[in-house]
N, C-alpha and C positions, 0 to 999 in steps of 0.2 A: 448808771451808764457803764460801770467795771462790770455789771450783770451781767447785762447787752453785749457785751463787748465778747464777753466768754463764751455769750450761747450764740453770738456770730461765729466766730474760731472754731469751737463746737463743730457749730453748720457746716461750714468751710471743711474740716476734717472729714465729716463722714461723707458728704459730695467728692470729697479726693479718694477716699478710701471705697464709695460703691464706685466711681467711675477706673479707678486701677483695676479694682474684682471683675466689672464689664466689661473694659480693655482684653485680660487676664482669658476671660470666658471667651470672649470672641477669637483670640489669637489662635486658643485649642482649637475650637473650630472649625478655622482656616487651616489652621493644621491639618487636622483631619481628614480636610476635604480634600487638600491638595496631596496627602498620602493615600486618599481611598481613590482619586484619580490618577496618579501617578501606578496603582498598583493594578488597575480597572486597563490602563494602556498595555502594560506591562503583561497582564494576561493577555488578552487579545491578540497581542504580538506573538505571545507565545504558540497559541492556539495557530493562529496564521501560517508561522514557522512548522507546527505538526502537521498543517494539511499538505502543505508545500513539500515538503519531506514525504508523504505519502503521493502524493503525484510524480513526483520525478522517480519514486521505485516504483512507484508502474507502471513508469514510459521504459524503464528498463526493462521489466517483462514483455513491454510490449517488440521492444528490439529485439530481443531473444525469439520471441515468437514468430517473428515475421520470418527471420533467419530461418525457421526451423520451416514455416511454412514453402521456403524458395530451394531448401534441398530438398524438401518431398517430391517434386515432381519429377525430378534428374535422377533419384532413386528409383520409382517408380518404372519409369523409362530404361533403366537399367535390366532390372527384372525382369519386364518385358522382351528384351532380346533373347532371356532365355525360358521365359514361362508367357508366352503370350495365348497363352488359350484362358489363364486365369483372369478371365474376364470381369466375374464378380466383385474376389480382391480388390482388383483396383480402381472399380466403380465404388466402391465402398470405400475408399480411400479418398477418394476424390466428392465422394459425398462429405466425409468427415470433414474433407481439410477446409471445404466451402461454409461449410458449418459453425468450421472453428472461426472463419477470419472475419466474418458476421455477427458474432457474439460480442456481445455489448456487457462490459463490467466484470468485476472477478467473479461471480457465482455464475455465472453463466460463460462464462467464461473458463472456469474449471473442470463444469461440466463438458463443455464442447471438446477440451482436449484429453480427459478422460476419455469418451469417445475413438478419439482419432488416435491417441495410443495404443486402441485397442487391436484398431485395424491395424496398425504398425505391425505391431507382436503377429498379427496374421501374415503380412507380408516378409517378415523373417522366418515365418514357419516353411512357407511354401519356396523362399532361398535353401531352405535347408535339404534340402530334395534336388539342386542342382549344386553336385561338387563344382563344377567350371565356375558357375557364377560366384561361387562363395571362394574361388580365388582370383575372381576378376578385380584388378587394381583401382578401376573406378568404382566399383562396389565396397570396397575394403577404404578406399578414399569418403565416399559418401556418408558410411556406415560410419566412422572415425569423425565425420564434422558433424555427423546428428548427435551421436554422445557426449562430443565437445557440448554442443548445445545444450541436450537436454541439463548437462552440469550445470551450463550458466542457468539457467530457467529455473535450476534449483535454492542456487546461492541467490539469487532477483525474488524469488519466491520468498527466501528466508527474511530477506532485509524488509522488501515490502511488509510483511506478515508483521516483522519485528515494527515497525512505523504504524501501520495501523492498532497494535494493539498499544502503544504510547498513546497515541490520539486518542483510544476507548477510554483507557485509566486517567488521565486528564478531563477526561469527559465528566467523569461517574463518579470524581472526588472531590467534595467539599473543600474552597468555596468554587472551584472550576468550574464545576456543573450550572453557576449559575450565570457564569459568563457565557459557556457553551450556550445554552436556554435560552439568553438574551440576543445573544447577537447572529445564533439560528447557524450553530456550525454541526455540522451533521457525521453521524459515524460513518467508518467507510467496511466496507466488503473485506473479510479474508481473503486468499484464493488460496481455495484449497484442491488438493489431489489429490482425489481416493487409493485408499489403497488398492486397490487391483490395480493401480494403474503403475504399475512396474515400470514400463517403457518409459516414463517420465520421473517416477521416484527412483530409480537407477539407471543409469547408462545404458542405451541401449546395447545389447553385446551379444552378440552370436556367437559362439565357441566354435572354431573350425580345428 
């Protein structure tokens, strides 16, 4: 009976001691799981906040751009009263600017206003050829809110830029990339602006 008794206690022990190490094993677990979800939310969130951040700096471009696209015309207009035979010019100008405001996304969208910069830089060439109008005060007024502009477009351009390439490197870096992959968040566009395109990578500015 004192045998029995010990290899019951015995029993009893090692039933408390694997169901503690079971307990023990399970709690990591739970653990685990509730940190690998907790950190599974936490990127997603994050990710969310970089696309969100990338949309609202290119609603900002897109403000910038509309502005620029509503003094083109009054400019235009301007020049006109004193070069109205340059007919081309400002068919050409008004092809661009329709070009631009139609464009869909930042690649094609860079593209388009490259374009219509370029025509720009031709409509200050052919001002340069009428002294009057290059001291006419609504030209001088015009000429001063497009530069204004094109500066915003540039600081919109920087911050955008700076937000998408956040959202790339979160993208492309372990273990991000597999949140991105999973949950199907997609890279976005630079916008970029060639170099020649002066009129936009600097202030527009005619020297009188």
């Amino acid at each position: 009976m004192y045998i029995n008794i010990i290899y019951t206690s015995s029993t009893t022990t090692t039933a408390v001691v694997l169901y503690t190490v079971g307990m023990t094993i399970l709690y990591i677990v739970l653990g685990v799981l509730v940190l690998l979800i907790v950190w599974v939310v936490f990127a997603y969130n994050h990710f969310v906040t970089l696309v969100q951040r990338t949309k609202e700096a290119w609603a900002d471009i897109d403000v910038q751009l509309k502005r620029r696209y509503d003094l083109i015309p009054n400019l235009v207009e301007t020049v006109k009263g004193y070069a109205a035979h340059e007919k081309t010019t400002f068919e050409n100008i008004a092809a661009a600017r329709s070009a631009a405001m139609s464009a869909q996304g930042p690649e094609a969208k860079g593209q388009a206003e490259n374009a219509l910069s370029g025509t720009l830089k031709s409509l200050f060439a052919v001002a340069e050829a009428y002294p009057e109008l290059k001291a006419n005060q609504n030209f001088l007024s015009l000429q001063g809110e497009l530069s204004d502009t094109e500066n915003k477009i540039q600081a919109a351009r920087r911050f955008y830029n700076g937000n998408v390439r956040d959202l790339t490197t979160a993208m492309q870096v372990f273990p991000g990339n597999i949140i991105a992959s999973t949950f199907h968040f997609e890279a976005q566009k630079y916008f970029e602006l060639g170099d020649a395109d002066a009129a936009a990578r600097e202030p527009v500015a005619v020297k009188f």
